[in-house]
C-alpha positions in Angstrom: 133.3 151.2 169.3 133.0 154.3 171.0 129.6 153.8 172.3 128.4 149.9 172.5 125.2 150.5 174.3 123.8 151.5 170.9 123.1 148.6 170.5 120.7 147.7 173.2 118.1 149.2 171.1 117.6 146.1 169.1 117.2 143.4 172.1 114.2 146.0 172.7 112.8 145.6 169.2 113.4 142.1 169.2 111.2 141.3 172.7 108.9 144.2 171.4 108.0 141.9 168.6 107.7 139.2 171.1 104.8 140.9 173.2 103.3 141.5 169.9 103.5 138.3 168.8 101.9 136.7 172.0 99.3 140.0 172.4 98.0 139.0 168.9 97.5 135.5 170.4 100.0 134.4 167.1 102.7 132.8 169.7 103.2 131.3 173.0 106.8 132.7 174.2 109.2 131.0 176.1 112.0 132.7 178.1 115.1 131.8 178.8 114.1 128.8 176.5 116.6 125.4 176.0 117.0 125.1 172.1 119.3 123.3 170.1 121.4 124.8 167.1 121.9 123.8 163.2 125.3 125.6 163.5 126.3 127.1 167.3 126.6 131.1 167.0 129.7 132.3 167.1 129.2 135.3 169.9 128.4 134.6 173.1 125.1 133.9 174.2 123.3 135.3 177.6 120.0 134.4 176.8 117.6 132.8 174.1 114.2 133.2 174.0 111.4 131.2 171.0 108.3 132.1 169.6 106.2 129.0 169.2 103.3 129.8 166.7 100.0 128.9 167.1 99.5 128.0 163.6 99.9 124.4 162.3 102.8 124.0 160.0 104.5 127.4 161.2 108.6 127.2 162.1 109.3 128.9 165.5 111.0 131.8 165.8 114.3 132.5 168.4 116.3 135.3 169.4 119.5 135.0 171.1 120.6 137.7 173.2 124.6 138.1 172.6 127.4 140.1 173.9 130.8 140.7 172.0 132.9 143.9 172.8 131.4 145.4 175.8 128.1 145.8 172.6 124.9 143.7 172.7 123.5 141.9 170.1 121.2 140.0 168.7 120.9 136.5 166.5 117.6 135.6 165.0 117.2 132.2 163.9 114.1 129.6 163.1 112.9 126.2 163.2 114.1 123.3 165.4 117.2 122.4 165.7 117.3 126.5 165.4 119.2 127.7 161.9 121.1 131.0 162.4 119.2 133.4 159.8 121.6 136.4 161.4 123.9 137.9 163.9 123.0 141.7 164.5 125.1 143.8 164.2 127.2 141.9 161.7 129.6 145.1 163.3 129.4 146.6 165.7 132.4 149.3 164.8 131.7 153.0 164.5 133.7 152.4 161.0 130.5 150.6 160.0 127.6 151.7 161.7 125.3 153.0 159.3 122.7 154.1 161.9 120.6 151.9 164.2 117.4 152.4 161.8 119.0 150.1 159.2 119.5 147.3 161.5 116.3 147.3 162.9 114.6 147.4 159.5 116.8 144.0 158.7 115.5 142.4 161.9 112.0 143.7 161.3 112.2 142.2 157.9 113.8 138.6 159.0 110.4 138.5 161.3 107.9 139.2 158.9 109.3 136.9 156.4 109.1 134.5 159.0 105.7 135.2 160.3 104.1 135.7 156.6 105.4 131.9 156.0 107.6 133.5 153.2 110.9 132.7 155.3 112.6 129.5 152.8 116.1 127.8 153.4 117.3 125.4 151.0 120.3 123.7 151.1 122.2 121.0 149.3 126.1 120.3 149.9 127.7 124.0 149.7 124.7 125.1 147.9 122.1 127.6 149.9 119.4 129.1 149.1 117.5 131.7 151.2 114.2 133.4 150.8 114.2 135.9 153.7 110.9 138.2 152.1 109.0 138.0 149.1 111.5 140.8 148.0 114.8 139.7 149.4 116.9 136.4 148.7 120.3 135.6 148.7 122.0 132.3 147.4 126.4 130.8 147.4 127.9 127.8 146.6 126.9 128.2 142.8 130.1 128.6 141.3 130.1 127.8 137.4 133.6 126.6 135.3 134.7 130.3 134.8 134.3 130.7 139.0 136.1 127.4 139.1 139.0 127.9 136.9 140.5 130.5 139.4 141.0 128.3 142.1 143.6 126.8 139.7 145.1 129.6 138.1 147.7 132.8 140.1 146.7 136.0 139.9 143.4 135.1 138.8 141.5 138.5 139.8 144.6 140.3 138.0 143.9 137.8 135.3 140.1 139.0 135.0 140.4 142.1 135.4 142.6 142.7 132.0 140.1 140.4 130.0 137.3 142.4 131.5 138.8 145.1 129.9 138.3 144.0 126.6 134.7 142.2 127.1 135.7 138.7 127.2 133.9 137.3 130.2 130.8 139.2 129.5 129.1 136.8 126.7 130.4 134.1 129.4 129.3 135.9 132.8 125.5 136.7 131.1 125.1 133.2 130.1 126.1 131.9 133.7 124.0 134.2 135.2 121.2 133.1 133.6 122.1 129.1 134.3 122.1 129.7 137.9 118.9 131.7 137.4 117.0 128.8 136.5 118.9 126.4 139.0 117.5 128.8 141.5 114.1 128.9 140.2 114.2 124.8 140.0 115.6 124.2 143.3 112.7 126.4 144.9 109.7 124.8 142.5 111.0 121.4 143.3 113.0 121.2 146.4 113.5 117.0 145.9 116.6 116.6 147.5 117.5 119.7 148.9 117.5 120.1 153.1 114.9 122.6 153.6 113.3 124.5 156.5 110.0 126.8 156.1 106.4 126.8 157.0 103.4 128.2 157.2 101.9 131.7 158.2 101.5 132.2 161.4 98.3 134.7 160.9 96.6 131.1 159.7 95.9 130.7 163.4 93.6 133.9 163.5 92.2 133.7 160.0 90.9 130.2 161.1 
């Protein structure tokens, strides 16, 4: 990490968005604000500040200033108790910088998805379910039988690999594919039984 101040560029996007936020009159902001986590971050935290929308129904919205290798960060999270949505950088290496722009477009998009009410996290055991935009989700915990059986047998990925070859898994991977499809698709039209955190827009408090 041959040059962590780099970095610093996304604390000032991150309390850009918060005098935006409040200058739209969409959130009252709180600095150096007392919250408490779903899950504690794992960097060190020198500062936290939340968004609380105006809007009825909307989740609040917190950054977390961090530090970790003479670099600065930044975690965004939302609701109360706060859940981690992501630690940026996820590196902060010159191996896997990929240029600051990308990094601020992820925090741009965590925001909006938050502010447009599209922000969804479902979870159930080791299932998870995220909606971050309309146009970006992510899921884990869904492993099916043939993602089970390697937990049992050596050399599994060796194993795969060599029946991959010949098209084995294929008919197998396409149908499970498909399974969790739909248990995605479920989970989100009827979240009975499933912890989950969301709200509304926050542009419902100047559309009123």
């Amino acid at each position: 990490m041959t040059n962590p101040q780099k970095w610093r560029i996304l604390r000032a996007r991150a309390e850009a968005w918060l005098k935006a936020l409040n200058a739209g009159g969409l959130a009252e902001i709180a600095p150096d604000a007392a919250v408490v986590w779903e899950e504690q971050p794992s960097a060190e935290i020198v500062g936290v500040q939340r968004a609380s929308p105006l809007g009825s129904g909307a989740i609040p919205l917190t950054f977390a200033w961090t530090r970790f290798d003479d670099a600065e960060g930044v975690v965004v999270g939302v609701g109360d108790p706060v859940v981690v949505v992501d630690m940026l950088p996820d590196c902060g290496c010159d191996a896997c910088d990929s240029g600051s722009q990308d990094a601020l477009d992820e925090l741009d998009e965590y925001v909006l998805g938050v502010v447009t009410g599209e922000y969804r996290r479902l979870r159930r055991g080791k299932r998870q379910i995220t909606i971050y935009t309309a146009e970006r989700q992510g899921c884990s915990g869904f492993d099916g039988p043939w993602d089970k059986l390697g937990r049992f047998v050596p050399n599994w990925h060796e194993l795969t690999n060599r029946l991959r070859a010949v098209g084995l898994p294929r008919a197998i991977s396409r149908r499970t594919r498909l399974r969790y499809h739909k248990q995605v698709e479920t989970a989100l039209a009827r979240p009975d039984g499933w912890d989950e955190v969301s709200g509304s827009s926050w542009l419902e408090a100047v559309n009123s």
